[in-house]
C-alpha positions in Angstrom: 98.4 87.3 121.3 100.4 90.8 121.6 99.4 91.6 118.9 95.6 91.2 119.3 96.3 92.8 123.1 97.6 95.9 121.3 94.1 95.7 118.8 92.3 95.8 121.9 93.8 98.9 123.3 93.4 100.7 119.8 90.0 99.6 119.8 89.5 103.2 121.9 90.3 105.1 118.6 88.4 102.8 116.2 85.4 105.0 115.0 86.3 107.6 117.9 83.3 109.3 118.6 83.2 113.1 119.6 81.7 112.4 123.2 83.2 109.0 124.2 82.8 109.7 127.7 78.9 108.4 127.5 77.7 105.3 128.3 76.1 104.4 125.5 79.4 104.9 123.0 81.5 102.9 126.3 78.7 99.9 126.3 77.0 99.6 123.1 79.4 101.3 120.5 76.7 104.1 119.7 73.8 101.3 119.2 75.4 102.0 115.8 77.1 98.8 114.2 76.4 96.8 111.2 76.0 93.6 109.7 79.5 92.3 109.6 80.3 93.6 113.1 77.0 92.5 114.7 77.9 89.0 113.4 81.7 88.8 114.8 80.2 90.3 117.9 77.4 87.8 118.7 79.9 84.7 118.1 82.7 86.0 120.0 80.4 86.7 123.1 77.7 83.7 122.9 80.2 81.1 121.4 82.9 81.7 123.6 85.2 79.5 126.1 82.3 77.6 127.1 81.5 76.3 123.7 84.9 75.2 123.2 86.7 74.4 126.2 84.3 73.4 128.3 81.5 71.3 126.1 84.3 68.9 124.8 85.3 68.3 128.4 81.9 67.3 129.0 81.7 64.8 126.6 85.1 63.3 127.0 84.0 63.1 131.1 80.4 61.5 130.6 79.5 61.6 126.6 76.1 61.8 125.7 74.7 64.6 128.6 77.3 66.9 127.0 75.7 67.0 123.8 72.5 69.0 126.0 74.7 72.0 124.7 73.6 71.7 120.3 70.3 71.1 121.1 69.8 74.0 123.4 71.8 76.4 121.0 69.6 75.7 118.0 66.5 76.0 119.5 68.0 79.2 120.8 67.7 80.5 117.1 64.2 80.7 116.4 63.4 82.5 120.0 66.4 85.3 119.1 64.9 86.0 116.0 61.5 86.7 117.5 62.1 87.7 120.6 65.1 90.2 120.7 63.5 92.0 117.8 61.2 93.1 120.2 63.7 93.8 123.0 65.8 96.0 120.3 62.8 98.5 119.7 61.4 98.8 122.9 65.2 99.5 124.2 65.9 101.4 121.3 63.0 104.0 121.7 63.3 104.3 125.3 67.1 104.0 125.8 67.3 101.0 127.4 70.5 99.2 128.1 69.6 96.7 130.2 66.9 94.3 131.2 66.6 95.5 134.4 65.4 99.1 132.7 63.0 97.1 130.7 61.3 95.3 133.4 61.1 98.7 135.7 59.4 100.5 133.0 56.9 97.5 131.8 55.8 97.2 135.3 56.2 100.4 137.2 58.7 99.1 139.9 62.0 100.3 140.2 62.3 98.1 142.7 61.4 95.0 140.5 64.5 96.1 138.4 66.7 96.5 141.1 66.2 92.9 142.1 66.5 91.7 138.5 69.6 93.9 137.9 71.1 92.3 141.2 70.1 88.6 139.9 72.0 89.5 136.6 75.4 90.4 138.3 75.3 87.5 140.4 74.5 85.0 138.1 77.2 86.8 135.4 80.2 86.5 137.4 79.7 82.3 137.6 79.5 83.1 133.6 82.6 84.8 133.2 84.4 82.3 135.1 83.7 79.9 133.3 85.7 81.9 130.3 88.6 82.6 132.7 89.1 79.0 133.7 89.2 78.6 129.8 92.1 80.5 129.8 93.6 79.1 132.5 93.3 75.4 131.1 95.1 76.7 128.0 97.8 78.8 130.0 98.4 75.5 132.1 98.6 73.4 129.2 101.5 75.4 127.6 103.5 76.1 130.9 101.9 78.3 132.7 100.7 76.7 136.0 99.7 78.5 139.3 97.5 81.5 139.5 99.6 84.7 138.1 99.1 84.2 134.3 95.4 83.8 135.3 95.8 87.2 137.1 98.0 88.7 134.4 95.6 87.9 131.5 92.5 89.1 133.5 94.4 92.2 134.4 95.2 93.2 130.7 91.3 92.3 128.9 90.3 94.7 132.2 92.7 97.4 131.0 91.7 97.0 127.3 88.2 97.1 128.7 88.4 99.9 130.9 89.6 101.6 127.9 87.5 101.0 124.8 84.3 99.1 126.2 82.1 97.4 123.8 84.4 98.5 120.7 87.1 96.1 121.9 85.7 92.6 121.6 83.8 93.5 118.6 87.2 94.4 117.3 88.8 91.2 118.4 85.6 89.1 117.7 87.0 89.1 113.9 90.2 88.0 114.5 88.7 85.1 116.8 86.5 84.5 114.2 89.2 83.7 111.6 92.1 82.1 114.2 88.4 79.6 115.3 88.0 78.6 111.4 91.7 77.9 111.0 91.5 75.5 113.8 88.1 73.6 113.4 89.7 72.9 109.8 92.9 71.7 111.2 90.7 69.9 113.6 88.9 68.0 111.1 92.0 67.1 109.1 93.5 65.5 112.5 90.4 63.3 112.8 90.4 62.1 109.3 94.0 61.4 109.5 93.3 59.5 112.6 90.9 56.8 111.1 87.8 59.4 110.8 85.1 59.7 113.1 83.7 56.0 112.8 86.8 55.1 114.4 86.9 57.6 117.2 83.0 57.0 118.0 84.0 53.2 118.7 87.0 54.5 120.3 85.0 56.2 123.1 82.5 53.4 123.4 85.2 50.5 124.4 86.4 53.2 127.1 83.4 54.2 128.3 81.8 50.7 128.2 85.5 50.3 131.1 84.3 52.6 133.8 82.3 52.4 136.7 80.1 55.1 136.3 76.7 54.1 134.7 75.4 57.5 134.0 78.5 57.7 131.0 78.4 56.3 127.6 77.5 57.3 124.2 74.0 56.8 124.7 71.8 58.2 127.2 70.3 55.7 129.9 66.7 55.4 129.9 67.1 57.5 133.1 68.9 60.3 131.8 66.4 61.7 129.8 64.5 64.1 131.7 67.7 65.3 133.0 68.7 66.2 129.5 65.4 67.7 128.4 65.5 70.1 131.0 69.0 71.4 130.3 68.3 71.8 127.0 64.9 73.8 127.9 66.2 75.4 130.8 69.7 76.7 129.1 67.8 77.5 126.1 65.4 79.9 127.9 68.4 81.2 130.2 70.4 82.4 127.2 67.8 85.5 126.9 67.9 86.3 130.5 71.9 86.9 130.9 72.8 90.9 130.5 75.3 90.3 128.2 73.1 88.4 125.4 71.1 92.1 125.4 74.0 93.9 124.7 75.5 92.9 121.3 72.0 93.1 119.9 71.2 96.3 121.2 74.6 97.5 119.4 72.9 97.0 116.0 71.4 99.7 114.0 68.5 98.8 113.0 66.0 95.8 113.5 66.8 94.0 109.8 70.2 93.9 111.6 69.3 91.7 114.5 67.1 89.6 112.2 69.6 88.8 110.0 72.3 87.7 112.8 69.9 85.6 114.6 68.9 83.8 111.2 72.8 83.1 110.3 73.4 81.8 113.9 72.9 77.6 113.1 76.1 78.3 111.6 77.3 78.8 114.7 75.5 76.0 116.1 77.5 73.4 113.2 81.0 74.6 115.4 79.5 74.2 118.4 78.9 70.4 117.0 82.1 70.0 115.5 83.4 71.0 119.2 81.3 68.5 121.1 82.9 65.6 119.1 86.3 66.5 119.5 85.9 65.4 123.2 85.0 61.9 122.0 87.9 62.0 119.1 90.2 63.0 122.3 88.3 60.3 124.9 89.2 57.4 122.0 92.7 58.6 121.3 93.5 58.3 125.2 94.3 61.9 125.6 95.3 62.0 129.5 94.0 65.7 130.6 96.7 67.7 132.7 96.9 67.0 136.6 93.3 65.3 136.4 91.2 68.7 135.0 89.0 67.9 132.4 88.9 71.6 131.0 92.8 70.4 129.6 91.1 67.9 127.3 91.3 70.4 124.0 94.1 72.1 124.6 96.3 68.7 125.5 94.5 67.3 121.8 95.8 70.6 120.0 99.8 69.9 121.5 99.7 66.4 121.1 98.0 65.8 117.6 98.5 69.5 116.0 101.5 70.6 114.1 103.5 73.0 116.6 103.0 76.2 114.5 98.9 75.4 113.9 98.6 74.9 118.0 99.8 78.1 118.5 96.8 79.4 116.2 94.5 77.0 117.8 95.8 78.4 121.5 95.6 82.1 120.5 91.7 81.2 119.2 91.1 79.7 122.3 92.6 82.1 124.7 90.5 85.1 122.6 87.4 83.5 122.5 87.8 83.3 126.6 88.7 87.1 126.7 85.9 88.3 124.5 83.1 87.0 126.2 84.6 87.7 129.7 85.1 91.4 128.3 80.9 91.8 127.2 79.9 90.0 130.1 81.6 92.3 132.9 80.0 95.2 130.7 76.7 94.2 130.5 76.7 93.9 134.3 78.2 97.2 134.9 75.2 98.8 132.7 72.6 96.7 135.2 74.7 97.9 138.3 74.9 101.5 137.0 71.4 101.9 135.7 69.0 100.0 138.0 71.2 100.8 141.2 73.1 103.6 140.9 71.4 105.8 138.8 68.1 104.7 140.4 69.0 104.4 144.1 72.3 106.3 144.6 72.8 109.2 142.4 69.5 110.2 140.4 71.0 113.5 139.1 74.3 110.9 137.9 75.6 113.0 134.4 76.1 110.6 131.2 80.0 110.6 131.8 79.6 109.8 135.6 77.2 106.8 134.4 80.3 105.8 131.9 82.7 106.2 134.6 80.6 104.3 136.9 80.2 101.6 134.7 84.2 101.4 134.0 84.8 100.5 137.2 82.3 98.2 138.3 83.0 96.0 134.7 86.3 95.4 136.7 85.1 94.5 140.3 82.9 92.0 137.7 85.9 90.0 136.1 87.8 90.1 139.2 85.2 88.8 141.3 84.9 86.0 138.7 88.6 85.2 139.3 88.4 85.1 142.9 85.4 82.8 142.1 87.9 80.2 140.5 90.0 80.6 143.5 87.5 79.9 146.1 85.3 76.7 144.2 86.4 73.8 142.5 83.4 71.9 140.5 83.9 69.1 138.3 83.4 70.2 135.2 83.2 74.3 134.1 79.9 73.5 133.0 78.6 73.9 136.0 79.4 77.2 137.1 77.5 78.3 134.2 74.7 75.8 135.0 74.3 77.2 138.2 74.4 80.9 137.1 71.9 79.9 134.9 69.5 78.8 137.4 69.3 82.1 139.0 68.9 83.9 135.6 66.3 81.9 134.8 64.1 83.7 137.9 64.1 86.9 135.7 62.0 85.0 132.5 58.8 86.2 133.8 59.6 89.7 133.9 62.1 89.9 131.4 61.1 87.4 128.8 57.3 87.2 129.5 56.9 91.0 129.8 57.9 91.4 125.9 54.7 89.4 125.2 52.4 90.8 128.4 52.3 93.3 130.9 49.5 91.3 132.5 51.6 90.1 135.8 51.4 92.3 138.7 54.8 93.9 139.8 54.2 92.5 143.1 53.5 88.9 142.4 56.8 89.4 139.9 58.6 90.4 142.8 57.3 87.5 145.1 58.0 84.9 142.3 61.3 85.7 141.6 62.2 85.5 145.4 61.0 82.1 145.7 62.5 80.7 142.8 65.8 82.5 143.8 65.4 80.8 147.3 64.2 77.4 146.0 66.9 77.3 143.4 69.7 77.8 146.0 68.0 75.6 148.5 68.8 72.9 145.6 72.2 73.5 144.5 73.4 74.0 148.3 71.9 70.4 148.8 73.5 68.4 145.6 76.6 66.4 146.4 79.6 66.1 144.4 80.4 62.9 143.1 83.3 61.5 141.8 83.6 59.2 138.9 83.2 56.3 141.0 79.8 57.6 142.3 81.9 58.7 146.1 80.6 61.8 147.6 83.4 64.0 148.1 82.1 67.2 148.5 78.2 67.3 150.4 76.9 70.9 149.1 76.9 72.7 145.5 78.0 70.0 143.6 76.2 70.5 140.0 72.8 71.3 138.9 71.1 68.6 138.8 69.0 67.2 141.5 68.5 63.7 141.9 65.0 62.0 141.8 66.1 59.3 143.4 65.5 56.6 141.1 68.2 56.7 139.0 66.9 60.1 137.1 67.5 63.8 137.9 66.1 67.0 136.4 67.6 70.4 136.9 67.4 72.8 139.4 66.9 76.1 137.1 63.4 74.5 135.5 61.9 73.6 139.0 63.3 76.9 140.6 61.5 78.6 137.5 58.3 76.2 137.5 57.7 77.5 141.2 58.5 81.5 139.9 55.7 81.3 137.7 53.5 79.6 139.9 53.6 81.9 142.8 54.0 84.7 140.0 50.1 83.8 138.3 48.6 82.7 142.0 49.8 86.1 143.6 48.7 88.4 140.0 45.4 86.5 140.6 44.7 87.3 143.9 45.7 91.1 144.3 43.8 91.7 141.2 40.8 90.1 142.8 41.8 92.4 146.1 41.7 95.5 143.5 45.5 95.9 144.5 47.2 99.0 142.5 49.1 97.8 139.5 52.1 99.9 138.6 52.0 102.3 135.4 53.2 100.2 132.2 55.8 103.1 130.8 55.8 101.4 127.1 53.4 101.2 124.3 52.6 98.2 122.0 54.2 100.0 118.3 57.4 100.4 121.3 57.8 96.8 120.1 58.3 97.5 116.5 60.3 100.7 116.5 63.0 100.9 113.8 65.6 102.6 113.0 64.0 105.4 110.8 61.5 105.9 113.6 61.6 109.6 114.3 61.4 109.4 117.9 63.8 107.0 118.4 66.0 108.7 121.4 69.7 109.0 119.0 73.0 109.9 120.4 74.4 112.8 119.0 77.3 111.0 117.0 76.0 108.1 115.1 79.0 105.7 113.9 77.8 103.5 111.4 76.3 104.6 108.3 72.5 106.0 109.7 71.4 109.5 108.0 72.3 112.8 109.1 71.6 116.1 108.7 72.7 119.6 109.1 76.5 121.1 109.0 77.1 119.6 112.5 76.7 116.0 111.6 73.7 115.7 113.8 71.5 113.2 113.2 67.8 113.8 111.6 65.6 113.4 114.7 62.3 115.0 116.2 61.3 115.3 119.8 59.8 113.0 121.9 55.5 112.6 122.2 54.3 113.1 125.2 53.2 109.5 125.3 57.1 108.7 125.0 58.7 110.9 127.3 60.7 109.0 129.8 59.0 110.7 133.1 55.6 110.2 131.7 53.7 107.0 133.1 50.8 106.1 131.1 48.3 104.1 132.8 
């Protein structure tokens, strides 16, 4: 662990560019990296904690719901491969970094970005706790209990942060890589040395067949379905709408680059899987999680069942893949703050390096926000911090999702819809209870995510929140069209969607660091100037 601490504070030097003091080099590492890197990147940040702390405590607490997590990541696939192809050009010829810019410029309302930018931040920092509660189930689990090793760690991935930006965790995303395929490997040798997973599957089904919570078991009850469809639909569509899932493909060079990553990401999906079981293998072996918190589960399997020396690999895998993703997170909400705030509201004039600056030191307000957020709540499971960030997130698919496909919605009814699915989503969550494992209420607001039907079933909050978004969304669009109400200027063109690299007027940084051509004795790279059509301050109607 020092040494990949001391990795992540030479990141700063790793393909130094000559301006590093711009936000583009700090955030997206010169929207210059290749294959290999785009690949190490993309499972350190979207497999991170969650996937392996958190899932397997799900399906050690209540089994089958927990498994909402591989469906949802494979169906993610597909919709990465076509949709953030799409979101790379547009960005990529316009200089996009965020979302937020995107949906300003499709619609013509800064002050529709704004709100998503706002949305984003807020629904990150649940996110990022969820990693740092990670961290702290594996810091407890080998001896470090209270709050100050929490504090400590989060201090030094905000230094290395602070520091090298986005070239940090793509750094340490390889080394995660190879400590995580060390200990899946060592993982499936304990099960198989254990009676294989036959045995641990009727393991978990004697135990949970002894408690008295119905809604557990190995199956899902006939009333659990819908709650399970709609986690897996509504997780699957949030995934797009987080900052930070923008910002390792927008890193890439060139489109084959993001195609090729999303296409290799089931393998991704096969860990995830691999993951989810280990809370059953752990549920049948009787594995007693530490003072009664389920995120324990996997690292109190790796020190009772794995050799000493192989835990130590498992608990440096586990304590990276917590960092990395914290690390992207916190930046990709600094870019939203910085450019749909900031540079909008505050400081038009802002230079590049006061952006960068800017950005630096909100991405630390952002992870330490996130810890204070671990201090102040205590939900059952980490799962649902995300859960619950997710269901704001998902009040920014109409604008940030739909408007790759349309510009058709008006900026106004966008605005409307998001606000009411903002205030219906909340409305829910505040009035969810949080049961025990008997069933006792023991806590009567913000309790999970999913809202009960009364009947046994439940369906979560982010797809109803997000049902009512596009509802108002449509009616409002309908009617101030029919009123002859203004639209705002669409800033982007339909070939935006399918820029590429050797577009010639793609907006290139000065200092490209991976590989793309150049020209001239100064190393500047081959470009032409902008069309009028593509000039930044031009809106096309």
């Amino acid at each position: 662990m020092t040494g990949v601490v001391l990795l992540g504070f030479g990141a700063a030097r790793w393909r130094r560019p000559a301006d590093p003091y711009h936000l583009e080099e700090w955030s997206v590492g010169g929207r210059a990296f290749g294959n290999w890197t785009i690949w190490f990147l993309l499972g350190g940040s979207m497999y991170s904690a969650y996937t392996f702390i958190a899932v397997p405590a799900l399906t050690y607490g209540v089994g089958a719901i927990g498994w909402f997590a591989v469906p949802f990541a494979i169906v993610t696939t597909p919709l990465t491969f076509i949709f953030t192809t799409r979101a790379w050009s547009v960005a990529r010829r316009h200089g996009f970094l965020t979302h937020s810019e995107f949906a300003a410029a499709r619609f013509g309302s800064p002050g529709l970005g704004a709100l998503v930018a706002v949305t984003g931040i807020l629904a990150t920092i649940p996110y990022v706790a969820v990693q740092l509660i990670s961290l702290q189930a594996v810091l407890r689990t080998v001896g470090f209990g209270g709050e100050w090793p929490l504090l400590a760690a989060v201090t030094l991935v905000s230094i290395c942060t602070f520091r090298s930006g986005l070239r940090a965790p793509a750094l340490l995303s390889v080394v995660k890589d190879v400590l995580l395929g060390w200990m899946l490997i060592t993982a499936a040798l304990m099960v198989a040395m254990y009676g294989g997973w036959g045995s641990a599957f009727r393991g978990a089904a004697t135990r949970f067949a002894a408690t008295p919570n119905p809604a557990d078991g190995l199956l899902l009850p006939e009333t659990g379905h819908l709650g399970f469809l709609t986690l897996v639909i509504g997780s699957a569509l949030a995934i797009f709408a987080y900052p930070h899932a923008l910002v390792g493909m927008l890193a890439a060079k060139d489109r084959d680059t993001v195609r090729r990553n999303a296409a290799a990401l089931p393998v991704y999906c096969m860990a995830l899987g691999l993951m989810a079981m280990l809370g059953v293998f752990a549920l049948a072996r009787g594995v007693t999680p530490a003072d009664g918190d389920l995120n324990t589960v996997v690292p109190r399997l790796i020190h009772e069942y794995f050799p000493s020396w192989s835990a130590g690999v498992a608990y440096a895998a586990l304590s990276i893949a917590a960092l990395i993703p914290a690390a992207v997170m916190s930046i990709a909400a600094a870019n939203a703050f910085t450019r749909s705030l900031y540079r909008t509201y505050l400081r038009p004039n802002a230079t590049p390096e006061a952006e960068a600056w800017t950005s630096r030191w909100v991405s630390l307000v952002v992870k330490f926000g996130a810890a204070a957020l671990i201090l102040a709540v205590d939900p059952a499971f980490s799962v649902d911090l995300q859960l619950i960030g997710g269901v704001l997130i998902l009040q920014t698919i109409p604008a940030v999702f739909l408007g790759l496909l349309t510009p058709w919605f008006h900026r106004a009814a966008l605005t409307a819809g998001l606000i009411s699915g903002l205030v219906t989503g909340l409305v829910m969550l505040w009035d969810i209870p949080k049961l025990d494992a008997t069933g006792r209420v023991v806590a009567e607001h913000f309790g999970g995510s999913s809202w009960s039907l009364g009947d046994g079933r439940s369906i979560y909050v982010g797809v109803v929140a997000l049902a009512v978004n596009l509802l108002v969304t449509v009616v409002l669009t309908l009617l101030v069209r029919a009123a002859g109400v203004r639209d705002g200027d669409d800033r982007t063109r339909p070939d935006d969607y399918h820029a590429d690299a050797g577009d010639p007027y793609l907006k290139r940084l000065d200092e490209l660091i991976d590989g793309l051509p150049t020209g001239g004795s100064g190393g500047r790279p081959i470009s032409a100037p902008y069309p009028p059509h593509h000039m930044p301050e031009q809106r096309v109607p």
